[in-house]
SETI-676353 format. One record per residue (C-alpha): residue number from 1; residue in three letters; y, z, x. Coordinates in steps of 0.001 Angstrom, whole numbers, plus 524288, in hexadecimal, padded with zeros to 5 digits. Layout:
<bapas>
<bapa num="NUM" residu="ALA" Y="Y" Z="Z" X="X"/>
...
</bapas>
This chain:
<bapas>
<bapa num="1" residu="UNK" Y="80000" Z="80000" X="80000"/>
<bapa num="2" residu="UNK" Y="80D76" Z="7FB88" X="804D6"/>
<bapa num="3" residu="UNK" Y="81736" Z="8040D" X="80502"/>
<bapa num="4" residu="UNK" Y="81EA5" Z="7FC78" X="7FA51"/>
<bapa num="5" residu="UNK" Y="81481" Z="7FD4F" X="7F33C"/>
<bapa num="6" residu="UNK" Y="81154" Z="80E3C" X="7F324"/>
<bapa num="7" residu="UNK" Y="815C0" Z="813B6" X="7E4C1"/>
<bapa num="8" residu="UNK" Y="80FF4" Z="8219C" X="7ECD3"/>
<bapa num="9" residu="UNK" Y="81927" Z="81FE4" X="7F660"/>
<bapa num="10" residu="UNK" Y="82135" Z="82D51" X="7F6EE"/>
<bapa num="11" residu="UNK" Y="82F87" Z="83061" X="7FA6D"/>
<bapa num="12" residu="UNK" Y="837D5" Z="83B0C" X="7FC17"/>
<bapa num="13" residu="UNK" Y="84395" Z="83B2D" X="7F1FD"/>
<bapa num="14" residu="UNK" Y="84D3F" Z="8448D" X="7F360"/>
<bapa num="15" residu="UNK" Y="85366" Z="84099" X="7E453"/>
<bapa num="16" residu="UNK" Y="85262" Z="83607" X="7D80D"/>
<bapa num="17" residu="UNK" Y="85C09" Z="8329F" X="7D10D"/>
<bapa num="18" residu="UNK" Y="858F1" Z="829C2" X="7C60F"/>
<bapa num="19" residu="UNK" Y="86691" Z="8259C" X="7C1E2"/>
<bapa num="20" residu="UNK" Y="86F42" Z="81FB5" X="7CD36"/>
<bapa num="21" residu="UNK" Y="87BEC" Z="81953" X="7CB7E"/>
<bapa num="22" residu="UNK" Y="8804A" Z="81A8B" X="7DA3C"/>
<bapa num="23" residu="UNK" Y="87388" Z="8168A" X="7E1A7"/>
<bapa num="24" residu="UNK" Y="8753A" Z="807EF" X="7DF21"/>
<bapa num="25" residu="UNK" Y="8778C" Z="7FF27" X="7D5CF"/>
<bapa num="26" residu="UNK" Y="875F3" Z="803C8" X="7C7B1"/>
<bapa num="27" residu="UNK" Y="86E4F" Z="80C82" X="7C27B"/>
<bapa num="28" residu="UNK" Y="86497" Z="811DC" X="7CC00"/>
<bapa num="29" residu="UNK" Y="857D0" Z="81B8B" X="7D058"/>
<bapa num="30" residu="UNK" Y="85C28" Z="821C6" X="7DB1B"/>
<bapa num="31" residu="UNK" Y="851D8" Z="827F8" X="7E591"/>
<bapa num="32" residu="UNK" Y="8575F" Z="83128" X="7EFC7"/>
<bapa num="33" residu="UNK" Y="84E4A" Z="83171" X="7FAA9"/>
<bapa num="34" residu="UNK" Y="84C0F" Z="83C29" X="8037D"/>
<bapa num="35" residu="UNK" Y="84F63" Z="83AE5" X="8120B"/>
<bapa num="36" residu="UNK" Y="85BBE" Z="833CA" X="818B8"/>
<bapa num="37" residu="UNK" Y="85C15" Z="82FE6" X="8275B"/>
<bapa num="38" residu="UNK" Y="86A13" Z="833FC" X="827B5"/>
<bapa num="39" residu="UNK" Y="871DC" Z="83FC4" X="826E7"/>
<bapa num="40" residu="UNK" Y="87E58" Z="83AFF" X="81FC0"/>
<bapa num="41" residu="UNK" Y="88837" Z="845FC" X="81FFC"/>
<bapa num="42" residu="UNK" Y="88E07" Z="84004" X="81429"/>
<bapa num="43" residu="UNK" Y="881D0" Z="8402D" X="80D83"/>
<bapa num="44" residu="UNK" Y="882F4" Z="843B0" X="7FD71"/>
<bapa num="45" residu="UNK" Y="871A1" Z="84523" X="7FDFE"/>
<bapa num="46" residu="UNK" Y="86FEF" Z="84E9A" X="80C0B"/>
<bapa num="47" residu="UNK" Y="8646D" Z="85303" X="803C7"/>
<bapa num="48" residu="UNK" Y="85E30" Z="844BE" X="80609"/>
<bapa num="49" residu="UNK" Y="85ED8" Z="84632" X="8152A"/>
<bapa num="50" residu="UNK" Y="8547D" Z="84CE7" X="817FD"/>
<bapa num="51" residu="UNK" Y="84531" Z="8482D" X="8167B"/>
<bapa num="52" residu="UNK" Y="83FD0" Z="854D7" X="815B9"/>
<bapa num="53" residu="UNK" Y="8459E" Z="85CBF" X="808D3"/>
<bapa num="54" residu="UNK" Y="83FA2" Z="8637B" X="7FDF3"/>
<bapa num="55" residu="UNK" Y="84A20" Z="85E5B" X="7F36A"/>
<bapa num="56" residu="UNK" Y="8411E" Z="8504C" X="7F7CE"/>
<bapa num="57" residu="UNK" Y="83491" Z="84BAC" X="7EF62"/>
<bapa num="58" residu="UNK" Y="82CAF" Z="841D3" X="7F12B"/>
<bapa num="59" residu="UNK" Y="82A8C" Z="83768" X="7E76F"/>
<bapa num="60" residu="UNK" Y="82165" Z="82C4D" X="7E706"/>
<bapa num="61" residu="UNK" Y="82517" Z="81D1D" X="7E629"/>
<bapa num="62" residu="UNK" Y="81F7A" Z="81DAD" X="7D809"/>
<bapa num="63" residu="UNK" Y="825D0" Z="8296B" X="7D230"/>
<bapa num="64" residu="UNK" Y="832B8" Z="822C8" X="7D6AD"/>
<bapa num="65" residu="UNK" Y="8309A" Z="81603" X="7CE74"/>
<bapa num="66" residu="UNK" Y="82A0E" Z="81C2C" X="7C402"/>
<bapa num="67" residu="UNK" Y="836A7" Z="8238D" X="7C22E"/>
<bapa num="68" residu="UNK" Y="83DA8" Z="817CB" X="7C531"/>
<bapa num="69" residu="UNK" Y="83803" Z="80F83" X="7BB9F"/>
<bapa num="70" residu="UNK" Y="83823" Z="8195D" X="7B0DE"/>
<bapa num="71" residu="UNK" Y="847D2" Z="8176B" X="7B0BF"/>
<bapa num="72" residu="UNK" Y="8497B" Z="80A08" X="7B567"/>
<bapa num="73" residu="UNK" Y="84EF8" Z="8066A" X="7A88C"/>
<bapa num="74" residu="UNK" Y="85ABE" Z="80CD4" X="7ACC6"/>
<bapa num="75" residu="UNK" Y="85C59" Z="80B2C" X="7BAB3"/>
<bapa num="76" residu="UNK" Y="860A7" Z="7FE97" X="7C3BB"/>
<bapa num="77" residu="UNK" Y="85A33" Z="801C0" X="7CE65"/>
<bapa num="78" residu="UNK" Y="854D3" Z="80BB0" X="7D7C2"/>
<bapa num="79" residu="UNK" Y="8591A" Z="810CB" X="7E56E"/>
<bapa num="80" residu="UNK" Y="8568B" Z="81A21" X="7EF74"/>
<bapa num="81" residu="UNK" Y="85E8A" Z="821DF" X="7F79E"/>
<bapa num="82" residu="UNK" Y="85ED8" Z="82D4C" X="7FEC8"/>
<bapa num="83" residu="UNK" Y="85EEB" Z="83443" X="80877"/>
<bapa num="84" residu="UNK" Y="85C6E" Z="825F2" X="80CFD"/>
<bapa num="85" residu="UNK" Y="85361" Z="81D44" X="806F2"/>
<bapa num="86" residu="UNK" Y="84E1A" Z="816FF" X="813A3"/>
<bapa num="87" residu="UNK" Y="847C2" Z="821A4" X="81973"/>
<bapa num="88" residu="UNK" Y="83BD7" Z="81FE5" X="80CAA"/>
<bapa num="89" residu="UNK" Y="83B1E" Z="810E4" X="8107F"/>
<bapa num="90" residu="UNK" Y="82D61" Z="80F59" X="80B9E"/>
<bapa num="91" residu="UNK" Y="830C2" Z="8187D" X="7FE53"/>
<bapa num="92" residu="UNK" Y="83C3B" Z="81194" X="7FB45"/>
<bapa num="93" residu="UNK" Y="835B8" Z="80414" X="7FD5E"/>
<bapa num="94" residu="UNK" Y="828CE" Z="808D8" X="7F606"/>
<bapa num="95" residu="UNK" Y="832F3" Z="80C96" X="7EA5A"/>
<bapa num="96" residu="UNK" Y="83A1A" Z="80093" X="7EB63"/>
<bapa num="97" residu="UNK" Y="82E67" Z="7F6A7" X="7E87F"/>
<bapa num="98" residu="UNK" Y="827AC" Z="7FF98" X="7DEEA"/>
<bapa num="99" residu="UNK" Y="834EE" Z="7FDA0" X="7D86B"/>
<bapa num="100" residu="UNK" Y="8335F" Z="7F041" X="7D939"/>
<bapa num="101" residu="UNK" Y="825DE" Z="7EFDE" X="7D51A"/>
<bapa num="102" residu="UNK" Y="828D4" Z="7F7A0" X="7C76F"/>
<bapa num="103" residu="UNK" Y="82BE3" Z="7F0A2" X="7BABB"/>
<bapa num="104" residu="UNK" Y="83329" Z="7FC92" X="7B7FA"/>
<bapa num="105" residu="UNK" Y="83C61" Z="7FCF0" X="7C42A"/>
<bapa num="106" residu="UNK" Y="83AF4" Z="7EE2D" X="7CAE6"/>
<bapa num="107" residu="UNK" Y="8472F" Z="7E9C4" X="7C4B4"/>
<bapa num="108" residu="UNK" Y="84FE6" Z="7F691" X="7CB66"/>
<bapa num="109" residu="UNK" Y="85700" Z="7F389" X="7D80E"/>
<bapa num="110" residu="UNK" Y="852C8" Z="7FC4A" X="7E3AA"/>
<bapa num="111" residu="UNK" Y="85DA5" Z="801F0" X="7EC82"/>
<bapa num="112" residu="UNK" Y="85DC8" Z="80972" X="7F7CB"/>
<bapa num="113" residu="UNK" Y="8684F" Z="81162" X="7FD7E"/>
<bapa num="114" residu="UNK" Y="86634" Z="813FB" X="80AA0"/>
<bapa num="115" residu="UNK" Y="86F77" Z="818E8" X="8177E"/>
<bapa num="116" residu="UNK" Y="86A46" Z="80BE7" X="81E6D"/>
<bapa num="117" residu="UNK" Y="864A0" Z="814D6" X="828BE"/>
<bapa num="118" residu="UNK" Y="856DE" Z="80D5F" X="82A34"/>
<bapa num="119" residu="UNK" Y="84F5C" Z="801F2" X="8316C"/>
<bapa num="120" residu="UNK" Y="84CB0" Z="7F3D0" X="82CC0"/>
<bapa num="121" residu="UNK" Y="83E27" Z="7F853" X="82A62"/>
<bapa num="122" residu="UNK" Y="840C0" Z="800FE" X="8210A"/>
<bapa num="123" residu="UNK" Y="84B11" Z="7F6D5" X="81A40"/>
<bapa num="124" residu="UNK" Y="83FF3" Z="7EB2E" X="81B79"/>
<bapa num="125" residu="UNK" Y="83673" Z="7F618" X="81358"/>
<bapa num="126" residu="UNK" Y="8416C" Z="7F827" X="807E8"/>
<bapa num="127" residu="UNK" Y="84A7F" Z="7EBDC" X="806AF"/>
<bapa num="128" residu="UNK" Y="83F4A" Z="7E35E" X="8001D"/>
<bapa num="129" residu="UNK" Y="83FA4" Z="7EF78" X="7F4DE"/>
<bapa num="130" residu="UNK" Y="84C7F" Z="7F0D2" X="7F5F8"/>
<bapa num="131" residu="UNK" Y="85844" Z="7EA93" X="7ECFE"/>
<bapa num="132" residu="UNK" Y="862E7" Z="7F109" X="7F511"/>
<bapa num="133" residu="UNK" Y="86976" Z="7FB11" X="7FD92"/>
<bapa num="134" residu="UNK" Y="87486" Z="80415" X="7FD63"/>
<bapa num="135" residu="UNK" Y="87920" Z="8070B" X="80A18"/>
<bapa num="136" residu="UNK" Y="87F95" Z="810EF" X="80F39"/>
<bapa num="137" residu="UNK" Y="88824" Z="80F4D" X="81A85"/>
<bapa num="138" residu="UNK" Y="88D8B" Z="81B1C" X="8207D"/>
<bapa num="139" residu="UNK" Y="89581" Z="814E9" X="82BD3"/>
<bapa num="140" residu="UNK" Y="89666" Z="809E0" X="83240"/>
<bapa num="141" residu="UNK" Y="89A5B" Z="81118" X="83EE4"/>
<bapa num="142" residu="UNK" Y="88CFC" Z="81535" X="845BF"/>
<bapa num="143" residu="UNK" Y="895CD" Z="8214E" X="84930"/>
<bapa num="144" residu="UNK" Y="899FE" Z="82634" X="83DAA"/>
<bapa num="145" residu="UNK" Y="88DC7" Z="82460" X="83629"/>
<bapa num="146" residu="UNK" Y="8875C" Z="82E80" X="8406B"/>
<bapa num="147" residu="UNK" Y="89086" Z="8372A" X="83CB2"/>
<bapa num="148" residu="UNK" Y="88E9F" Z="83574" X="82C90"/>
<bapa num="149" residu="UNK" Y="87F4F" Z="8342E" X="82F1D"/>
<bapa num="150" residu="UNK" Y="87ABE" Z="83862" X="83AA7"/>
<bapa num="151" residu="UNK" Y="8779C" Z="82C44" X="83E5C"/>
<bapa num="152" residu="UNK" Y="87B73" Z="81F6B" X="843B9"/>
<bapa num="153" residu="UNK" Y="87A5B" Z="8130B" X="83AD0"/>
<bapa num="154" residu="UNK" Y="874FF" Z="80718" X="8432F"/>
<bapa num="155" residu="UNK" Y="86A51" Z="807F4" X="83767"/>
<bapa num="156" residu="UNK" Y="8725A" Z="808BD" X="82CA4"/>
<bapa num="157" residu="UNK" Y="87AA7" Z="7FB9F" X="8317A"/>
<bapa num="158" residu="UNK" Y="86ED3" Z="7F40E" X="83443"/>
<bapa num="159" residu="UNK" Y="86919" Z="7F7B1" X="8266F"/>
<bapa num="160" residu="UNK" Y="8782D" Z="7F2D0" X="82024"/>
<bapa num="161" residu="UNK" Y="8744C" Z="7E690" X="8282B"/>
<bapa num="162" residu="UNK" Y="86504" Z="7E4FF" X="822F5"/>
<bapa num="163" residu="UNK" Y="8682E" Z="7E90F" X="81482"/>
<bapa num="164" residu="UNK" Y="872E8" Z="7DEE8" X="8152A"/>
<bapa num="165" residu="UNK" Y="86B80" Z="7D442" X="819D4"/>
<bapa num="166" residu="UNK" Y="85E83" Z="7D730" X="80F42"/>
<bapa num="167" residu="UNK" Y="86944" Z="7D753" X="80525"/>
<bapa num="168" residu="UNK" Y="86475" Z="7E2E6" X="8015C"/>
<bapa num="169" residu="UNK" Y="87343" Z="7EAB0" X="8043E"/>
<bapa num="170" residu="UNK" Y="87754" Z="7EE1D" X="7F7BD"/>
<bapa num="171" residu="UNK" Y="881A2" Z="7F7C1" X="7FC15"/>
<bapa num="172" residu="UNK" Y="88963" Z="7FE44" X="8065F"/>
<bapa num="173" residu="UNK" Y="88C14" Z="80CBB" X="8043B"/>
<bapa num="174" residu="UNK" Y="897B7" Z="81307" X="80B8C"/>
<bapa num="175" residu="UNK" Y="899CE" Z="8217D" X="80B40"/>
<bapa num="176" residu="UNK" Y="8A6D9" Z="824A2" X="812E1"/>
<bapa num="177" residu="UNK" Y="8A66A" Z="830AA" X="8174B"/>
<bapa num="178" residu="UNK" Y="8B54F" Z="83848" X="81BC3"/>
<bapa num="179" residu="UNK" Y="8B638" Z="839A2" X="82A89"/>
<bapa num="180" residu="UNK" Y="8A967" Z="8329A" X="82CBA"/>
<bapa num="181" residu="UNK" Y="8AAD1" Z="8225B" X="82808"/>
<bapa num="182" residu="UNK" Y="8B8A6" Z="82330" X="82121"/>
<bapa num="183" residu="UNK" Y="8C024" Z="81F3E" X="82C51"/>
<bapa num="184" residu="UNK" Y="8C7F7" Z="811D6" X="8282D"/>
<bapa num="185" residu="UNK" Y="8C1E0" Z="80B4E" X="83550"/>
<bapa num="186" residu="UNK" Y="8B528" Z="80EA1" X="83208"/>
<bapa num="187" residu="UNK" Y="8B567" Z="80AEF" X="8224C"/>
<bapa num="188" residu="UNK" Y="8B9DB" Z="7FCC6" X="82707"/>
<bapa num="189" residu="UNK" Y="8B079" Z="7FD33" X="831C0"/>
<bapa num="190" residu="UNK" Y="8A781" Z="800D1" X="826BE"/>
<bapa num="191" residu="UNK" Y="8ACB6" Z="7F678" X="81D3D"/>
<bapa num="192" residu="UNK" Y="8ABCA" Z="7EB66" X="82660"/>
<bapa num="193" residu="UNK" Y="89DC8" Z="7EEAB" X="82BF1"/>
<bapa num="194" residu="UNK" Y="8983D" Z="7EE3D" X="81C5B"/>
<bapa num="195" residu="UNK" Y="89E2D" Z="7E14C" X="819D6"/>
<bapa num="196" residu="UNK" Y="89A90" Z="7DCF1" X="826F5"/>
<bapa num="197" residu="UNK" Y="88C34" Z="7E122" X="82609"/>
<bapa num="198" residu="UNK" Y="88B8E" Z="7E042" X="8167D"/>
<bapa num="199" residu="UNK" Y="89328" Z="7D5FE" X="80EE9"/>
<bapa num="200" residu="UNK" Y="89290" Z="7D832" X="8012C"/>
<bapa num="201" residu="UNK" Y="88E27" Z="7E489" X="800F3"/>
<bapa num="202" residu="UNK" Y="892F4" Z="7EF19" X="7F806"/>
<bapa num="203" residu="UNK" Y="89A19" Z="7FB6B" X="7FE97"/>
<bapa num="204" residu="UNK" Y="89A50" Z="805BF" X="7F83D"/>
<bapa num="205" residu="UNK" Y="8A424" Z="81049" X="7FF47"/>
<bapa num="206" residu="UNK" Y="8A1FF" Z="8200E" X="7FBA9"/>
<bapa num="207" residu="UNK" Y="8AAC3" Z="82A70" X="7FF1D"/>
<bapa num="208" residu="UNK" Y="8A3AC" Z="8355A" X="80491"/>
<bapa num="209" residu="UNK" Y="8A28A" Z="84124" X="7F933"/>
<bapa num="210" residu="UNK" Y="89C8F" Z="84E99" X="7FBF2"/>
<bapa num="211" residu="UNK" Y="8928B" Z="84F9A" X="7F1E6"/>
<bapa num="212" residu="UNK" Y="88538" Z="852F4" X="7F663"/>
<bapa num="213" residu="UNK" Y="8898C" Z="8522B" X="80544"/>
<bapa num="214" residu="UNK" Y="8869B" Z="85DE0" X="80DEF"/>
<bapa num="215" residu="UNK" Y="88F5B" Z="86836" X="8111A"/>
<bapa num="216" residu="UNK" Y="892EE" Z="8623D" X="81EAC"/>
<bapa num="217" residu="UNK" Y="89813" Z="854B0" X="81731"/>
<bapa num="218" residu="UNK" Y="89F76" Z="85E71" X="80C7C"/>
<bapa num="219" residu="UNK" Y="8AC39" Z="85FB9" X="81649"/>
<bapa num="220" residu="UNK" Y="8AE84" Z="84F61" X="8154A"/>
<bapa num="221" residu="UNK" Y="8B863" Z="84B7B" X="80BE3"/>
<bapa num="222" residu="UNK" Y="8B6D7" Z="84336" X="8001A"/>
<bapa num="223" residu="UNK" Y="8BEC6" Z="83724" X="801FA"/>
<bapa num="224" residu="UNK" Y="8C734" Z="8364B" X="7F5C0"/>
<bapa num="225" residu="UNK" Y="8C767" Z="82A4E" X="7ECF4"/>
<bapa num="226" residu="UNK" Y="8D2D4" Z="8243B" X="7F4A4"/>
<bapa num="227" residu="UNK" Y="8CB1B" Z="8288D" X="80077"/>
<bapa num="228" residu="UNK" Y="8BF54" Z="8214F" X="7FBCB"/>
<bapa num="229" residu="UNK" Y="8C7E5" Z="81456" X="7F8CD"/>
<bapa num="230" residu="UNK" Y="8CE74" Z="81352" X="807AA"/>
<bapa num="231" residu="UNK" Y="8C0EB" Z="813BB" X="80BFA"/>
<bapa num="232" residu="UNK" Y="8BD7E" Z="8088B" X="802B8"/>
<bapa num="233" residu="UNK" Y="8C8E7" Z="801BE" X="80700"/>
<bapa num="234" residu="UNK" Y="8C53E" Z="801F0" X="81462"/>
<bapa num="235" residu="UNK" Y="8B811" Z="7FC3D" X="8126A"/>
<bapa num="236" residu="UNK" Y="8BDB5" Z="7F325" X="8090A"/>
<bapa num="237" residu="UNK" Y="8C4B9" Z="7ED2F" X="81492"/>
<bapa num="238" residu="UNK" Y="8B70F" Z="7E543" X="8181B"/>
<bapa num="239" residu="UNK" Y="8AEC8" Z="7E89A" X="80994"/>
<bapa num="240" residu="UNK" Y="8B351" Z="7DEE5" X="7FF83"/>
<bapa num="241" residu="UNK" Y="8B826" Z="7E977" X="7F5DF"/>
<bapa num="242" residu="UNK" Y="8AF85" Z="7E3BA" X="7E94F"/>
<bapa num="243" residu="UNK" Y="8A39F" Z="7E7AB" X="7F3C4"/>
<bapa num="244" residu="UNK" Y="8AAD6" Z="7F5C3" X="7F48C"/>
<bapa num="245" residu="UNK" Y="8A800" Z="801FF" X="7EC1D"/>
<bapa num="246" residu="UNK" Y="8AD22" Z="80F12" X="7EE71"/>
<bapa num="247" residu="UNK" Y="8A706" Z="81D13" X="7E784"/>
</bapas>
């Protein structure tokens, strides 16, 4: 048995949530996975970081679909997030193409929103399964994103780079962060690097909020709504603006 093929397949979710208006286009089953390979210190789900947690459970391939299917009537597709997404390749592919293979659930999009932080291997076992992704892009400065992640992001460009040629990119997310990415150099830097890498791509541009961040993150301000429009306006400098959203 493949492994796109394994309804016992098991994965560790940290949270379901069966409704989703901001995971993706429309209405949407949302899976939070357990386990990120980052340490964002903007992160609204720190819970997700770790692997190892008893708030975790394991669920099987067919649990997930059965619950799928039972409100596909309502939903426009599925995705799975995290933590990050890509660190359950084989789960999220198995999930994907049972999906597919349902009556019930074939005609729901499948979305993935991952922090770009993997190899093409594990994108070669997911994009055929996959309709599209929702990137996250912390920084384009290999700098800076150390200091939001912990990490640098040769991975994360080179995924931008893959998704966008599989035409699989569905959307760029940008969460600007005070003191960290919000500098005007590095939003055009930012700006022109998207539309460089990713023409035609949507951007969507967050301002950082506290909610659900750790205490350590609690200290950086919330950019105000004016705050949150110079930033926009930055980008917008390279992003044509009907390609632009800001929340």
């Amino acid at each position: 048995m493949t492994v796109l093929h394994a309804p016992s397949l098991t994965g560790l979710v940290a949270d379901v949530v069966p409704f989703s208006w901001v995971d993706g286009p429309g209405n949407r089953y949302t899976v939070f996975l357990q386990g990120c390979n980052l340490n964002c210190l903007a992160c609204h789900n720190p819970h997700t970081i770790p692997r190892l947690t008893r708030r975790a459970r394991t669920v099987t391939v067919r649990e997930l679909v059965d619950d799928v299917a039972r409100l596909a009537p309502f939903l426009a597709g599925v995705t799975t997030s995290g933590g990050e997404a890509t660190q359950q390749p084989e789960f999220v592919a198995a999930f994907f193409a049972a999906l597919g293979e349902q009556p019930a659930t074939a005609a729901l999009t499948r979305f993935i929103d991952s922090n770009g932080m993997t190899d093409d291997a594990t994108w070669d076992l997911l994009l055929p399964v996959t309709d599209g992704v929702m990137l996250d892009v912390k920084a384009v400065d290999p700098e800076r994103h150390r200091r939001l992640t912990g990490s640098t992001n040769e991975r994360v460009l080179a995924s931008l780079d893959r998704l966008h040629a599989a035409g699989r990119l569905a959307q760029l997310r940008l969460l600007v962060v005070p003191g960290f990415n919000d500098s005007p150099d590095e939003l055009r830097r930012t700006g022109a690097y998207l539309t460089a890498h990713a023409p035609g791509v949507p951007v969507q541009l967050t301002g950082f909020r506290p909610h659900g961040v750790r205490s350590t993150a609690r200290r950086i301000p919330e950019p105000t709504g004016a705050q949150r429009q110079a930033y926009a306006a930055l980008v917008a400098e390279s992003v044509p603006a009907e390609l632009l959203t800001v929340v």
